[in-house]
C-alpha angles and dihedrals in degrees: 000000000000113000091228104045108103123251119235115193124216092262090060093045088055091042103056094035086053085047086056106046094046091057082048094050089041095051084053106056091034104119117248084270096060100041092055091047083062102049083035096239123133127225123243118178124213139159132225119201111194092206090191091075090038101121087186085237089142096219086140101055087050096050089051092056091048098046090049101026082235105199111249116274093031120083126186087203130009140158138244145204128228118190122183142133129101117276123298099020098054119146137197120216134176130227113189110210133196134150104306092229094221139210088218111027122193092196090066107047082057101060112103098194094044090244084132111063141139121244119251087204103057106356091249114152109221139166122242093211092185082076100021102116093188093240092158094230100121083049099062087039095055108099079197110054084223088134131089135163105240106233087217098051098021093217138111106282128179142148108294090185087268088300096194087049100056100049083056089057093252127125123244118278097253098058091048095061110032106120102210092042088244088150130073119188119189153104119305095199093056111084102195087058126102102241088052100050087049093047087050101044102027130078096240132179134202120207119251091006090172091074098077095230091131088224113210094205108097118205113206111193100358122147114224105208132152140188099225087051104119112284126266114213102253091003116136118206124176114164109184122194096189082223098127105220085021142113133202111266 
C-alpha cells in the first residue's frame, strides 16, 4: 500500500455505499415530474389513439362517466363512427374524441376569470370550477366541442387527461381501460417514452389542424372524413358522433 494513499475504514465503506444506493432508490420511485426536473425537462403530456386497433366498444367513454360522475347527455370523451365507401366496398371506422389538450389554446385565451388555464407543470389544460362563471366563451372557442357546462356545477367542464390520476403516476382512465390499447398516454418531452417514439416514427394526424391550436392528442390511422367534405359522385359519408342534439365540429 502507498504511504500516501488515504485510508478509508469499514464504517465509511457502509456509509457511502448506503449513500449511494439510497440516491439510486430514490431516482427509481421519483414521479415522471421529478425525474424530468432532474434531468431539467419539462413534461409535456400528450396522447396518441391508433385508431386502426379502436373496436368502438366505448369502454372508454364509459370509464370517463364513471371516473367524473359526468351528468347524463354530456360526455368528456366519446367515440364516433365514420361510414363511408360505394356499394358494395363501404367501410366503418372509429375515431375516439376528448378535449385536444392543446399547446395554444384558444379556450384559454377567452376566459375572462382565468378558470380556464394551462398547467406550467405538464402542459395539461384544466378548468378551476370554484371561478368559472359559465359564460360559454371557451365553448364557442374549442375547435374541438370538447367543452360542456356541467348541469350540476354549472361550470365549464372538459377532459384534463384524469388530472388527479396522472400526478399519482397512473395513466388516464381511458387508457386503462381501452381494450384494444388504442390509447397511449406519456411525456412528449421524454424521448425514451411511447408516445414520443410513435410521434416520431408514425405518420400521425391531429383534427382541424387549420385552426393553429397545436393539439397534443395524435391520431394514427384515423380516417378524416366528414359529411360536409365535398361530395364524391356515388360516395356515401355518415359520420355519426353518438352526441344526441349535436353535430361534428
Amino acid at each position: 500500500m502507498k504511504a500516501n494513499a488515504p485510508s478509508i475504514s469499514r464504517r465509511d465503506l457502509v456509509e457511502n455505499f448506503g449513500k449511494g444506493a439510497a440516491i439510486v432508490a430514490a431516482t427509481a420511485v421519483l414521479p415522471r415530474q421529478a425525474k424530468a426536473a432532474v434531468t431539467n425537462r419539462p413534461v409535456h403530456y400528450a396522447m396518441v389513439i391508433d385508431a386502426r386497433k379502436c373496436t368502438g366498444c366505448h369502454a372508454c367513454s364509459i370509464a370517463c362517466k364513471t371516473e367524473f360522475e359526468v351528468p347524463l347527455g354530456v360526455h368528456r370523451s366519446w367515440v364516433e363512427y365514420v361510414e363511408k365507401g360505394t356499394y358494395p366496398n363501404v367501410s366503418r371506422s372509429f375515431l375516439p374524441r376528448l378535449c385536444n389538450q392543446c399547446s395554444e389554446p384558444d379556450c384559454v385565451d377567452v376566459c375572462p376569470t382565468g378558470a380556464t388555464y394551462k398547467r406550467k407543470e405538464d402542459g395539461i389544460v384544466v378548468v378551476d370550477a370554484d371561478i368559472c362563471i359559465g359564460c360559454k366563451y371557451c365553448m364557442q372557442a374549442c375547435p374541438y366541442d370538447a367543452r360542456f357546462i356541467n348541469p350540476t356545477t354549472g361550470a365549464a367542464d372538459k377532459c384534463d387527461f384524469c388530472l388527479h390520476r396522472v400526478v399519482k403516476g397512473l395513466e388516464p382512465s381511458c387508457v386503462n381501460t381501452c381494450i384494444g390499447r388504442a390509447r397511449i398516454f406519456g411525456d412528449l418531452n421524454d424521448p425514451n417514452s411511447e408516445v414520443a417514439k410513435l410521434v416520431a416514427t408514425e405518420p400521425v394526424t391531429v383534427l382541424r389542424q387549420e385552426m393553429g391550436t397545436k393539439p397534443n392528442v395524435f391520431y394514427i390511422g384515423a380516417d378524416h372524413a366528414d359529411e360536409s367534405d365535398t361530395p364524391v359522385h356515388g360516395q356515401y359519408i355518415r359520420v355519426d358522433v353518438n352526441r344526441p342534439g349535436l353535430e361534428r365540429r
